[in-house]
C-alpha positions as CSV (number, residue, x, y, z in Angstrom):
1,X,-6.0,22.5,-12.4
2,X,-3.5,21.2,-14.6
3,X,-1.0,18.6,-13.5
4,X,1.9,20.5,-14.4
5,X,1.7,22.5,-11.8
6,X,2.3,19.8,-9.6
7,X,5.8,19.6,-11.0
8,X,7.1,23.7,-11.1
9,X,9.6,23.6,-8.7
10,X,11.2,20.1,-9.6
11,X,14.7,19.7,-9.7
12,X,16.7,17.1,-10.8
13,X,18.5,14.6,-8.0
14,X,17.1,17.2,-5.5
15,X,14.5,14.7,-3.4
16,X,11.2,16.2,-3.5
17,X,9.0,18.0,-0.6
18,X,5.7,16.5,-2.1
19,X,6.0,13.9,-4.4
20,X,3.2,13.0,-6.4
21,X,1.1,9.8,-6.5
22,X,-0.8,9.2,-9.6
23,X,-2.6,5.9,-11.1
24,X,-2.8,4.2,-14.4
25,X,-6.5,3.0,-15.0
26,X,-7.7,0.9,-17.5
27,X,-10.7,1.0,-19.5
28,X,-13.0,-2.7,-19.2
29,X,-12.1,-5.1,-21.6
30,X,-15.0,-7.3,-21.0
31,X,-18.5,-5.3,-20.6
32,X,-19.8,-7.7,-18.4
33,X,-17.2,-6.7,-15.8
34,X,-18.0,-3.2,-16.3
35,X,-19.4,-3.1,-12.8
36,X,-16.5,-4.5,-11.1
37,X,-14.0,-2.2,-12.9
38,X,-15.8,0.5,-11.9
39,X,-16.1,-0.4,-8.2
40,X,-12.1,-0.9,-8.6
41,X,-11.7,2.5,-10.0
42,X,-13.5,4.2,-6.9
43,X,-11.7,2.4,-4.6
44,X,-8.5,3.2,-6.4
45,X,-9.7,6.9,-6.5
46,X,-10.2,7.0,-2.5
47,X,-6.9,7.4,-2.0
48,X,-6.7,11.0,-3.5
49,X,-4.3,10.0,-6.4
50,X,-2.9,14.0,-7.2
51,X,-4.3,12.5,-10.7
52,X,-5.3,9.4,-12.7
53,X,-4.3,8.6,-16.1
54,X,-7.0,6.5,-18.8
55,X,-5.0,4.0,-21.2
56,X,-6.1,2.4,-24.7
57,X,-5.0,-0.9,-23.4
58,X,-1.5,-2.8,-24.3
59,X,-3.0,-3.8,-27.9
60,X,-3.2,-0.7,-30.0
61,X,-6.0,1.6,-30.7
62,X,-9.6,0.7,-32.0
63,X,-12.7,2.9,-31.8
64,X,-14.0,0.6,-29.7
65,X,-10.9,0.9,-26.9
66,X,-10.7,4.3,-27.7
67,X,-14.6,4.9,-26.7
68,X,-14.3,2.7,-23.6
69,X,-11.1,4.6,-22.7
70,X,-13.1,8.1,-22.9
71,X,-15.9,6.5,-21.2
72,X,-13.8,6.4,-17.9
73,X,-12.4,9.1,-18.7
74,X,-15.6,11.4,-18.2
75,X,-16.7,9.4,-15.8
76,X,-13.7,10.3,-13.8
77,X,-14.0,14.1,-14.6
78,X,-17.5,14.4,-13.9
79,X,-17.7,11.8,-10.6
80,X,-14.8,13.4,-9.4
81,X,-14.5,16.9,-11.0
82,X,-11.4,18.1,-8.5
83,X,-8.9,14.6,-9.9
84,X,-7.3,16.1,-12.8
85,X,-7.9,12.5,-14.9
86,X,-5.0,12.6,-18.3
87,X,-5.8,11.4,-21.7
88,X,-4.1,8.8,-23.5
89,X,-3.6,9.6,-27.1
90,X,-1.7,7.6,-29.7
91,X,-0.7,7.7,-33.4
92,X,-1.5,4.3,-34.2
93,X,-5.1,3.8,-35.7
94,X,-6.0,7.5,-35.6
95,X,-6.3,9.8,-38.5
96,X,-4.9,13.4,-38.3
97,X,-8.1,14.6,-38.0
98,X,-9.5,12.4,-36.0
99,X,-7.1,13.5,-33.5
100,X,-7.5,17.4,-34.0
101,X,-11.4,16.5,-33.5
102,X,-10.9,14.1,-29.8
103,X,-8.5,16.8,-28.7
104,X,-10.9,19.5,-29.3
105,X,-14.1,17.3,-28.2
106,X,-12.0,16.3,-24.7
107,X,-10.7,20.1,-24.1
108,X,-14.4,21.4,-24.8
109,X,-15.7,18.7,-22.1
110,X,-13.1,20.3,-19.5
111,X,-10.2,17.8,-19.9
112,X,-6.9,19.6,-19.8
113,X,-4.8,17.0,-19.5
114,X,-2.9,14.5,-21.9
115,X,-0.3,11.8,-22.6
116,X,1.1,12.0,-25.7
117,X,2.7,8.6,-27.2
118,X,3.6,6.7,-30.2
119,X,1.3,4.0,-29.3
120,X,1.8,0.3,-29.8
121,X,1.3,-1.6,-32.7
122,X,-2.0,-3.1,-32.9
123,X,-3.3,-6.8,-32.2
124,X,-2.9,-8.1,-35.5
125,X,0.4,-7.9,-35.8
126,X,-0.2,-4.9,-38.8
127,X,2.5,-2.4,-38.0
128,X,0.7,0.2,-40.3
129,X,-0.2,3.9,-38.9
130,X,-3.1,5.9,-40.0
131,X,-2.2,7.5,-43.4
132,X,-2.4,10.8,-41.4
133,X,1.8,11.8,-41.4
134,X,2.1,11.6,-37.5
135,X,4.6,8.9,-37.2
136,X,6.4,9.9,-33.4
137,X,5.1,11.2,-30.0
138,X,6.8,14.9,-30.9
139,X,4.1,15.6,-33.6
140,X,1.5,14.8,-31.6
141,X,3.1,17.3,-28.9
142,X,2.8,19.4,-31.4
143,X,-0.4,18.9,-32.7
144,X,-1.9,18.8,-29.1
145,X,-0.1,22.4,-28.1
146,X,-1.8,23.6,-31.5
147,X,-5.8,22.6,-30.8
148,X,-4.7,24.0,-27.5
149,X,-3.7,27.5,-28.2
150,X,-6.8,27.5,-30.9
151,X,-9.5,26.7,-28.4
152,X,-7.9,28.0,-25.2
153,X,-5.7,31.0,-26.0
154,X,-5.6,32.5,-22.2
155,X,-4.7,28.8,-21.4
156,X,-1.2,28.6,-23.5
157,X,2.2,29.9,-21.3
158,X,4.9,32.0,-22.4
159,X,7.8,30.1,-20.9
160,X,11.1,28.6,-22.4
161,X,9.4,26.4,-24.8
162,X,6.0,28.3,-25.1
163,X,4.2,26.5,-22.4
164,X,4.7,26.5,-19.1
165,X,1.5,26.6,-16.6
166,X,2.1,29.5,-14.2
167,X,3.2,32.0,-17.0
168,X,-0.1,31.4,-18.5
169,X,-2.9,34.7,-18.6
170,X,-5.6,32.3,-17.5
171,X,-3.4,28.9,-15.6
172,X,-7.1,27.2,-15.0
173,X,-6.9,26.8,-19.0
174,X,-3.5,25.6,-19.1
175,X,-3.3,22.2,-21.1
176,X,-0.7,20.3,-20.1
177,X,1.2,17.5,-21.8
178,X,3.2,14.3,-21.0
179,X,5.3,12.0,-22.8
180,X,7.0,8.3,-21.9
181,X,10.4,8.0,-21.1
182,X,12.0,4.5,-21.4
183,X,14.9,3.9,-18.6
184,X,15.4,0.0,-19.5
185,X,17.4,1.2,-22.9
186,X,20.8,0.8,-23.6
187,X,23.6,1.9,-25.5
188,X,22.2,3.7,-28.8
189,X,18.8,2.9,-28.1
190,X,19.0,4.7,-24.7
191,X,20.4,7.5,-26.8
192,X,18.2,7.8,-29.8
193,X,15.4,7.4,-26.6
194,X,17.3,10.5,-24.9
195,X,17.5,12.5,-28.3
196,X,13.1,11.7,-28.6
197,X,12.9,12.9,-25.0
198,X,14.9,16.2,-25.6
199,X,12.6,16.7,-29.1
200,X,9.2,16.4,-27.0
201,X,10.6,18.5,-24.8
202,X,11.4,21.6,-27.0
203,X,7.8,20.7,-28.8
204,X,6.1,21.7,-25.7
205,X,6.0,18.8,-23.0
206,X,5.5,19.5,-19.4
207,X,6.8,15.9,-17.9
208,X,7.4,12.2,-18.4
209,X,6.3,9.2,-17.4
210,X,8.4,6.0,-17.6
211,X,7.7,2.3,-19.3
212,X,8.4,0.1,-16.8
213,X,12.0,-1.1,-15.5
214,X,13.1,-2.9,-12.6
215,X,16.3,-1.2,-11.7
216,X,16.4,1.3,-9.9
217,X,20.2,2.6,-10.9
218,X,17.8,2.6,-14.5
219,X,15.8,5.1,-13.6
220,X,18.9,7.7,-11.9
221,X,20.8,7.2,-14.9
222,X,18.6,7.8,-17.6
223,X,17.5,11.3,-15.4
224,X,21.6,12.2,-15.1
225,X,22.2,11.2,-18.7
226,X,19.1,13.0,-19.8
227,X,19.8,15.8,-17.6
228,X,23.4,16.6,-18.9
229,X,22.3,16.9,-22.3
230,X,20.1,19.7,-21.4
231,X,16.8,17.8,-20.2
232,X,14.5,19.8,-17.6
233,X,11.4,17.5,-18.0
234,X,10.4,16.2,-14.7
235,X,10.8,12.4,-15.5
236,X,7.9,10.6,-13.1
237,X,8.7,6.7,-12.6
238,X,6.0,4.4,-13.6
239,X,6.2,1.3,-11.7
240,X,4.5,-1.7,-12.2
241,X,3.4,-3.6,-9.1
242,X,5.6,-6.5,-8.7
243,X,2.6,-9.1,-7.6
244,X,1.9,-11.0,-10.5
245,X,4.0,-13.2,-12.9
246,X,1.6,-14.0,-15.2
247,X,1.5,-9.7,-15.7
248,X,5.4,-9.5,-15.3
249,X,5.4,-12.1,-18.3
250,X,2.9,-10.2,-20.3
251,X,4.8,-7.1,-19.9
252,X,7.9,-8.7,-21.2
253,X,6.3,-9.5,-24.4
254,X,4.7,-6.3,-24.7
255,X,7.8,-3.9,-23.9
256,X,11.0,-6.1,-24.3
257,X,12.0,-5.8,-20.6
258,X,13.1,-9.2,-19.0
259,X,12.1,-9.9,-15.7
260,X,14.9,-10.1,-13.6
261,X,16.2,-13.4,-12.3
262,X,15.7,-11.7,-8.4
263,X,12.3,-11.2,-8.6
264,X,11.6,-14.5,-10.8
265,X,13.2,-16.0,-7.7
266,X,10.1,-14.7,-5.3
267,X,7.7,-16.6,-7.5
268,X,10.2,-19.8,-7.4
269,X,10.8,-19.8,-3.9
270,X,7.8,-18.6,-2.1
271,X,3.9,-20.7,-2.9
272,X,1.1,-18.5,-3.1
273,X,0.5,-17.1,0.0
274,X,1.7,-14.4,2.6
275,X,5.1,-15.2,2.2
276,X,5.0,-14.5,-1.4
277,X,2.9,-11.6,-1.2
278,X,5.3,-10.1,1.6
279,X,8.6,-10.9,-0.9
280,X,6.7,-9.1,-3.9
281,X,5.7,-6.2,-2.1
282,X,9.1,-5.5,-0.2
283,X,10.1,-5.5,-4.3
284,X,7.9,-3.2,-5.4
285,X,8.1,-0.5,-2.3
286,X,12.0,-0.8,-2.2
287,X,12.1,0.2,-6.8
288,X,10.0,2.8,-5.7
289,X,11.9,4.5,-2.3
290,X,14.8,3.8,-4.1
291,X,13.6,5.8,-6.9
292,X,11.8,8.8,-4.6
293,X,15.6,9.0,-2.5
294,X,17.5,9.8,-6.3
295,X,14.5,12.3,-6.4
296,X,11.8,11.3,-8.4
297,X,8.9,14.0,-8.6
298,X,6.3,11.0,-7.7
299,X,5.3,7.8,-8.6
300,X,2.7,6.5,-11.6
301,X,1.6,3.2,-10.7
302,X,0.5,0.7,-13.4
303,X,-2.8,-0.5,-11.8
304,X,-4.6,-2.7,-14.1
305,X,-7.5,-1.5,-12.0
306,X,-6.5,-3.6,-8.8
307,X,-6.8,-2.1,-6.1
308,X,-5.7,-4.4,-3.2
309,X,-1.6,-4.3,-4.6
310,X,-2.0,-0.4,-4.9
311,X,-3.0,0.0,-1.4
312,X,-1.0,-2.4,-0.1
313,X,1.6,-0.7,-1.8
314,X,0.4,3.0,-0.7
315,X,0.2,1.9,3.2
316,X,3.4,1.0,3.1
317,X,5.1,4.3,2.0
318,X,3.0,5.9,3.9
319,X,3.8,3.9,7.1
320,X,7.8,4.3,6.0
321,X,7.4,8.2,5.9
322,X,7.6,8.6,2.0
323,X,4.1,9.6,1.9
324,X,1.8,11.0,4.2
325,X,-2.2,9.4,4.5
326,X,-4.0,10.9,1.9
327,X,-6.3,13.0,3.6
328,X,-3.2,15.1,4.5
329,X,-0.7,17.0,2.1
330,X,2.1,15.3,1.0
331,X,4.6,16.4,3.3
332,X,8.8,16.6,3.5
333,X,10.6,13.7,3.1
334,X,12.1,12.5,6.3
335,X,15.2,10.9,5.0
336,X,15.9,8.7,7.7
337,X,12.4,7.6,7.9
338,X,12.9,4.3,5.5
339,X,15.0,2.6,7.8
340,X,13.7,3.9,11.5
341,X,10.7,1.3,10.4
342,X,11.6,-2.5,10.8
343,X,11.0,-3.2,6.6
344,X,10.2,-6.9,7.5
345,X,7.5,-6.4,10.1
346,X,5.5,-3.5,8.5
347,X,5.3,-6.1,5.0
348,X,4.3,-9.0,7.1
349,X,1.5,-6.9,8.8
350,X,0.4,-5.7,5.0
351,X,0.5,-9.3,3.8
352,X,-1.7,-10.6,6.7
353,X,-4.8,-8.5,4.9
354,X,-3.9,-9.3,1.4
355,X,-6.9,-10.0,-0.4
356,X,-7.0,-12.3,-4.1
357,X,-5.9,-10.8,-7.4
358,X,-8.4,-9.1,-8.9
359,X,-10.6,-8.1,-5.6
């Protein structure tokens, strides 16, 4: 089933009954890790994610990233054929075509799910796109919605925007689409991003996921800003596990986003060890309650295929009443449950069975 139904009844700064957990997975760099990646994956996938999203990678768009990326892609859908599992698809180093023929390939091997997004630019340093006219995320909306309706008519909804999952004839078919939302711009740039968000919207999407941010107040605003200019996308938070510098520091380069002097500060003052994986996590669980109390729909965390961060991170919110195990359906939030728990001593327990980076 499509993962827009997942998100039918949001409503914006209304906290949600059921919010979502979903995981960003990332296809091996390094084929002789292949088998470790894949062990991380199941582990990750253990913890009945509502669904699972397959990158390119940070670097752009090669037939080779793009074939590893399908490769867990299927291997998702047919291991685990009930885990709705979303494709990532890009402008950058993709032909028109090219694209109209992987959409129709991926919806032909039961895939009926995608991200639609600009992409970044590749390694080199080339900023040039495929001579193929699609130049922003809202075309490939577009284009997506298009293959769809050709190879799944029954699948396409009649609502606002001509989608919409539960007004379609046959909602098994419905193909849904998401699209990134940015909540660390400012000023003109938050605008222009608010203006991109509002076009993808009328094109057809269903929801967004963010870029990473750090701030909390980020992610409320951009939702209320978005929201009073007519925005009804569910906006899902993606939230990068706040663990490892080296990975903050990457990030920064990739996106833009500085890493803020408090949680530079948790590297500084706290040596590797309990303490400092204690500090990181109380970082990343209180972005992400903080974000789930202004009413987030969910949570999309950026896993780089580790799992021991993303449980760690899970057993807490599940502990603090945000989530329930995963067994169970996600239940009502209890909104005094985040502070009936003593924060410090349910992260000290969680840090006493941290495992190393990468396990």
């Amino acid at each position: 089933m499509s993962t827009a139904f997942h998100y039918t009844d949001y409503r914006a700064g209304r906290r949600s009954s059921h919010p979502t957990v979903s995981f960003e997975l990332y296809p091996p760099r390094n084929p002789k890790r292949s088998s470790s990646i894949w062990a991380g994956v199941e582990r990750l996938i253990a913890q009945a994610p509502h669904y699972v999203s397959v990158t390119y990678g940070a670097a752009g768009s090669t037939v080779d990233t793009r074939d590893r990326s399908v490769q867990v892609l299927m291997h998702v859908h047919d291991k685990h054929p009930e885990l709705p599992a979303v494709a990532h698809l890009t402008c950058y180093g993709t032909s028109q075509g090219e694209l109209v023929l992987i959409v129709r390939l991926l919806l032909r091997a039961g895939v009926r799910d995608f991200l639609a997004i600009r992409g970044d630019p590749p390694a080199d340093g080339s900023e040039k796109l495929a001579d193929n006219g699609l130049t922003r995320a809202v075309q490939l909306v577009r284009l997506i919605r298009a293959v769809a309706a050709d190879e799944l008519p029954d699948g396409v909804g009649t609502g606002p925007n001509g989608s919409g999952p539960s007004t379609a004839k046959n909602p098994r078919d419905y193909v849904s689409v998401a699209v990134a939302a940015y909540p660390a711009s400012r000023g003109m740039e938050r605008q222009n991003d608010i203006d991109a968000l509002l076009d993808k919207q009328a094109a057809g999407a269903d929801y967004a996921i963010t870029q990473v941010f750090y701030d909390p107040d980020d992610y409320s605003t951009l939702v209320k800003d978005y929201t009073a200019q007519g925005g009804t996308l569910p906006i899902v938070p993606g939230i990068l596990p706040l663990h490892d510098l080296k990975r903050l520091r990457a990030m920064e380069r990739l996106a833009g986003i500085p890493v803020p002097e408090r949680l530079l500060r948790i590297f500084e003052d706290n040596p590797p060890g309990p303490a400092r994986v204690r500090a990181s996590l109380q970082a990343t669980t209180h972005l992400i309650a903080d974000c789930l109390k202004a009413g987030a729909p969910g949570v999309h965390l950026y896993t780089f295929n580790r799992p021991r961060p993303t449980l760690d991170i899970l057993e807490y919110l599940k502990a603090a009443g945000f989530l329930t195990p995963a067994e169970e359906t996600y239940r009502q939030l209890d909104p005094g449950a985040y502070h009936k728990l003593d924060l410090d001593t349910e992260l000290a327990a969680l840090s006493m069975h941290h495992m190393p980076p990468g396990v």
